[in-house]
N, C-alpha and C positions, 0 to 999 in steps of 0.2 A: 506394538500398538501404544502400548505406555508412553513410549520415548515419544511416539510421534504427535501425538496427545498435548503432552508437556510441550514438545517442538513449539508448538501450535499454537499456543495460547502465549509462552514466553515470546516470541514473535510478533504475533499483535500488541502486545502490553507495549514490547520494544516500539514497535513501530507507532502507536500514539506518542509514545513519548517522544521520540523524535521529531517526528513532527510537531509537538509542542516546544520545544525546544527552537526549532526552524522558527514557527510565530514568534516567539519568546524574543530572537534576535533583531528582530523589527526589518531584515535586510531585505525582504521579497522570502516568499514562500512556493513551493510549485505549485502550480495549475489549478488542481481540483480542491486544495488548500486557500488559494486565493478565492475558490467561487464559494466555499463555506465563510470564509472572514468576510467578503461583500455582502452576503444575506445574514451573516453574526449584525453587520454592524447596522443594514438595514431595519432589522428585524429586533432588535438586541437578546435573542437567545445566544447562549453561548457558541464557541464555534466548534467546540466540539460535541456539544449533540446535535447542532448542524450538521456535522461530519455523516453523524450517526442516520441524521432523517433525510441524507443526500444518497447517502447509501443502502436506503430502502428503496427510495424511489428509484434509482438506477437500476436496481434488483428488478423493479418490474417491466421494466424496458426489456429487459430478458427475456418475457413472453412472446411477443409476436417474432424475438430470434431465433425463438426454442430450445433455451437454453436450460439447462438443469443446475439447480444451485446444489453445492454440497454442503457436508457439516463445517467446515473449513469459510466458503462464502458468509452463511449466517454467520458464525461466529465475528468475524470479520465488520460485519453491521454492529453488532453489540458491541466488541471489544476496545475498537478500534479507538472512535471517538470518545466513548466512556474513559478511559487510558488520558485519553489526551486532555478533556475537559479537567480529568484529577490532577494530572502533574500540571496546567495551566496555574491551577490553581495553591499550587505548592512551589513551584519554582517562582525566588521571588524574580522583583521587576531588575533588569539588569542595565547598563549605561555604559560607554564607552567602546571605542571601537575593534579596539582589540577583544572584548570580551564578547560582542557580539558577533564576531570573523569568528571566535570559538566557538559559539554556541552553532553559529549557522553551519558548520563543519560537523561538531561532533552531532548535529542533529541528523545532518545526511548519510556520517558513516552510521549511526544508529537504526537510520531508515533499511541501509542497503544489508544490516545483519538483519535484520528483522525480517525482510521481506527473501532473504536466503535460507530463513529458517522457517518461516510458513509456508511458503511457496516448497519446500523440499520433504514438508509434513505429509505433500500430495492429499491434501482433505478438501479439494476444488481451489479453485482464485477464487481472489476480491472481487466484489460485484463490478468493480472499474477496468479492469482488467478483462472483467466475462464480456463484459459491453462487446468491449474492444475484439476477441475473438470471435463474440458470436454473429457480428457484424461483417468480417472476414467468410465466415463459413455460410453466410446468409447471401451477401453479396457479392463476394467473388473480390474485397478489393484489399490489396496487401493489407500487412498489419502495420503497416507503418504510416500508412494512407490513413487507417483508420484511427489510428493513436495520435496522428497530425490535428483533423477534422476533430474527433472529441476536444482532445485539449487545448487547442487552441482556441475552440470555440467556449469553455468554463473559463480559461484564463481571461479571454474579452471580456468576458459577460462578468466575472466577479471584479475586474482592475475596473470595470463601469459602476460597477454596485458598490465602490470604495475599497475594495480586496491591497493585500500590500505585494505590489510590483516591485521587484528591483534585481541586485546584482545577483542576489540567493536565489531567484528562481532563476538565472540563468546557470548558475554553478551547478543547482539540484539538476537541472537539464543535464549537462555535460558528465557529472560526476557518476549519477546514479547507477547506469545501466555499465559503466565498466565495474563501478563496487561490488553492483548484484552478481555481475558474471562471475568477479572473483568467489563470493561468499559462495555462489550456490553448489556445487561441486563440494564444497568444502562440509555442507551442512543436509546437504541431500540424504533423506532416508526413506525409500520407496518404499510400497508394504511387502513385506516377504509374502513367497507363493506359496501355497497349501503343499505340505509334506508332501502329498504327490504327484506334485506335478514341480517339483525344482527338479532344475537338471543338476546329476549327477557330475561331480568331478571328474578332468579327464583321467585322474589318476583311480577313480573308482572302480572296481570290474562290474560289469553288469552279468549278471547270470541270467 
């Protein structure tokens, strides 16, 4: 429980930061990134407590799915964009093109440890994520149907609202979901089963 605790929270830290890193590179950011920068820049609250107050209200989209948040989802609301608003605000302003090709990389590989490390804390998904299954399990329509529909539709609506489009949300596209595949396997740590009920090894006797 320790490990997966710590998993848990070092993972969301990780993954605000990457993502601020991602903005920080000015190249495009993904999707639900672009629709927090579109209402930052409308609104001028930061975009990462925007992150934070997108992530509420998504959370209650959850209801009529009938979705159950865990301690893993909240945390996720708080963590996430808090992370992101601090290191926005520490990392300084960067220029040139090579340096921001590194940033927009080392912010993706950052994403895709981060999210192989919460994701394998098993303490629920991100509210973005629950949308997206509970949508599936409600309506009957793949999860890629539904992960198309959501973000495509925040992507539209934040590159409307002035969000930053460009090459980086196309890389974070392509890139991410092979990263995550590698990380999560690697970082995976389910919760162990109550002394009585793990199965014994086959080399154990049972009497």
């Amino acid at each position: 429980m320790t490990r997966r605790i710590t998993q848990l929270l070092v993972g969301l830290v990780l993954y605000g930061t990457g993502c601020a890193l991602t903005v920080e590179a000015g190249l495009g950011v993904d999707p639900w990134t672009v629709f927090a920068e579109g209402i930052s820049v409308r609104t001028g609250i930061g975009v990462g407590w925007v992150t934070n107050i997108v992530g509420l209200i998504v959370l209650l989209l959850w209801i009529p799915l009938r979705q159950r948040p865990g301690v893993g989802t909240l945390a996720n609301i708080l963590v996430v964009g808090t992370t992101m608003q601090v290191a926005l605000g520490v990392v300084p302003p960067m220029s040139g093109i090579v340096v921001q090709i590194a940033l927009l990389l080392g912010g993706i590989l950052m994403v895709a440890v981060a999210s192989g490390l919460y994701i394998g804390a098993h303490f629920g998904p991100g509210p973005r994520d629950g949308l997206m299954t509970g949508m599936h399990s409600r309506f009957g329509w793949p999860i890629w149907t539904c992960r198309l529909v959501v973000e495509a539709s925040v992507l539209t609506v934040g590159w409307l609202l002035g969000g930053t489009v460009g090459i980086g949300t196309v890389l974070f596209a392509v890139l991410i979901g092979p990263l995550v595949h590698l990380a999560l396997p690697l970082l995976d740590a389910p919760p162990q089963p109550k002394t009585r009920d793990r199965v014994l090894p086959a080399t154990t006797p049972v009497v």
